[in-house]
N, C-alpha and C positions, 0 to 999 in steps of 0.2 A: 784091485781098488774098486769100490763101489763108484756106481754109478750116479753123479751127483742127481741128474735130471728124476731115476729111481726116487732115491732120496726126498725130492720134493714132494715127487708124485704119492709116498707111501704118507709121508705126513700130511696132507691134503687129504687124504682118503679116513685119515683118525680124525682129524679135526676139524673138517666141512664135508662129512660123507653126502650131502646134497649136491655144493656144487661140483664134489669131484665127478656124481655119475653126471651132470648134465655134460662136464669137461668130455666124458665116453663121446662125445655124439659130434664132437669137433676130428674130423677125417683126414686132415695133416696134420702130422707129426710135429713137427715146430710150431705150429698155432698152438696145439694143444700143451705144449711143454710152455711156452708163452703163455697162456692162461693160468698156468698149473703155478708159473710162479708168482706171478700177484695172487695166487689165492694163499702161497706160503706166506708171501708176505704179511697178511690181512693175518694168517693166523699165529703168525710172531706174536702182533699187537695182542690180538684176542687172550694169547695164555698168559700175557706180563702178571692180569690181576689174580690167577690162580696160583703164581710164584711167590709173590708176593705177599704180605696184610696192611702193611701200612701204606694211602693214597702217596705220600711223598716218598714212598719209595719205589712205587706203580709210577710217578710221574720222573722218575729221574731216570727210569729206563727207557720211557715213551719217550726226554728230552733225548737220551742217546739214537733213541732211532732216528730223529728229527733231524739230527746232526748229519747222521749216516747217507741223508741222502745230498746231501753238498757233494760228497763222493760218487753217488747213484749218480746222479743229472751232470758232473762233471766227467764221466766213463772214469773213474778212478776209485770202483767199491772196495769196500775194506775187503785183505787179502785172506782166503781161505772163510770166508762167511757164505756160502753155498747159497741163500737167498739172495743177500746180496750182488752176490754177483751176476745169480742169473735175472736177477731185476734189471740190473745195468745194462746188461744186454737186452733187454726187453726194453726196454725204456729210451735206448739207442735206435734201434730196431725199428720201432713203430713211432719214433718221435711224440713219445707221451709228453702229458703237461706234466708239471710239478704240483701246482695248487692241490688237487683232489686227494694226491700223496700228503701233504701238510694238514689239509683239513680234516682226512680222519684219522690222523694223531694226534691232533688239538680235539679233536672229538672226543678221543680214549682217555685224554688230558682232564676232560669235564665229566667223563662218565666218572671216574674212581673218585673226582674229588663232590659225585654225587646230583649232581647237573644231567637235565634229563637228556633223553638219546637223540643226538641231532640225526634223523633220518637222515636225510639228502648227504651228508658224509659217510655214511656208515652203510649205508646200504645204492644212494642213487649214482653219486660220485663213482663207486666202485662199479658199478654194472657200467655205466658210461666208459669206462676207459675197458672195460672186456670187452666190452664191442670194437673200442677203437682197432684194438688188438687185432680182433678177430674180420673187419672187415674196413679198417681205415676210419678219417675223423668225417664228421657231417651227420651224426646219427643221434649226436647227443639228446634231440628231442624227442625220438621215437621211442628211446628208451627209460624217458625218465618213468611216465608212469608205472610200466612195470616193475621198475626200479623199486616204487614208494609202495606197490602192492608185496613185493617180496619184504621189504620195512615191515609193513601192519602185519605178515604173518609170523613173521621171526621176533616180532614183540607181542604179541599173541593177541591181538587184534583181529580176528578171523571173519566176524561180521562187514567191517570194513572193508577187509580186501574183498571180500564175496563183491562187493558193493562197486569196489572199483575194478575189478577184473575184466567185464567188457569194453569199457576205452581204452584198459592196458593193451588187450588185444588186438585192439581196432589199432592200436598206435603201434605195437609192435610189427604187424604185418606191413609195415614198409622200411621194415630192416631187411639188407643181404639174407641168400636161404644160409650164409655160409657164418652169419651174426647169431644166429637163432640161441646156440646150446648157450651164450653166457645170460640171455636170459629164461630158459627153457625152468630153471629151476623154480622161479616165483610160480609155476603150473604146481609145487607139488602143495599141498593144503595143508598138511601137519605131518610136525618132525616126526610124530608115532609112528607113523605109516611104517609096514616092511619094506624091506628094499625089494622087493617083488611087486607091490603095488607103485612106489615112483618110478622103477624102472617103466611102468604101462603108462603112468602119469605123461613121464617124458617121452616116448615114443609116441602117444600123441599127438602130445603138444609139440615135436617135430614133424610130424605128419600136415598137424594142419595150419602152422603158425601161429595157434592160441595157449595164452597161458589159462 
């Protein structure tokens, strides 16, 4: 039988080959499986509108996941859903909120039906709660800005983040050394890059706690 935790990890590596290498740099086994699966989660949402063509039929799967997580925050995920489940357990685990879960599937809700990109759901929200992950809650400030700088590159804003990348860093340097990899990824500059150049990306930006 495959390995569900596998499983997560290989689709996380097709569908967010970014943040799967910054996930490399996370050194326990269960944080990083813990990381691994909110990133499946996020890329549930992400493929709905590539299955899909019609927004109300994008939204009626987004509605299903919304539902799905009554289940998640109640420890009772739907049976045999491999994300699901290992969310539940993360989510149990680390005592996550629900809001940041809700708000970026009303987020995915607004993109298809053409509503522009609520940063702070889609990108700050999500970084926030991998840290929680990764080194408990009280951090949520240090990581917002990074947060909004991985935003401006992943919506191809690059001037910007250039712009904000020194207070990101200045803010991120009073995160745990053990919080670093869930935001290690806003260091890398452009999706083009080889994986041979972000891997040097992120190895710095571990080294020095700058994104």
């Amino acid at each position: 039988m495959a390995d569900p935790g596998s499983s997560l990890d290989e689709q996380v590596r097709a569908a967010d080959p970014d943040r799967w290498l910054s996930s490399r740099f996370v050194a326990d086994p269960q944080a990083r499986a813990d990381l691994i699966a909110l990133y499946a989660f996020e890329a549930e949402l992400l493929a709905i509108p590539t299955r899909v063509t019609q927004p109300l039929l994008a939204e009626m799967r987004y509605v299903w996941w919304r539902d799905q997580m009554d289940g998640v925050f109640a420890g009772e995920p739907r049976k045999g859903h491999p994300v699901l489940e290992a969310l539940t357990d993360v989510v149990a685990r680390h005592g996550l909120e629900r809001a940041p879960f809700d708000a970026l599937i009303e987020a995915h809700i607004g993109r298809v039906h053409g509503e522009p990109h609520d940063l702070d759901a889609f990108y700050v929200g999500p970084m926030q709660t991998a840290v929680r992950v990764l080194a408990g809650p009280g951090h949520e400030a240090a990581v917002a800005e990074a947060g909004r700088v991985w935003a401006l590159i992943q919506t191809g804003r690059r001037e910007e983040a250039k712009a904000a990348r020194a207070a990101a860093s200045g803010a991120a340097k009073r995160l745990p050394v053990a919080a670093f990899p869930a935001v290690a990824h806003a260091a890398l500059t452009s999706p083009a890059e080889s994986d041979a150049v972000k891997r040097l990306r992120l190895i710095w930006a571990s080294m020095t706690g700058r994104i």
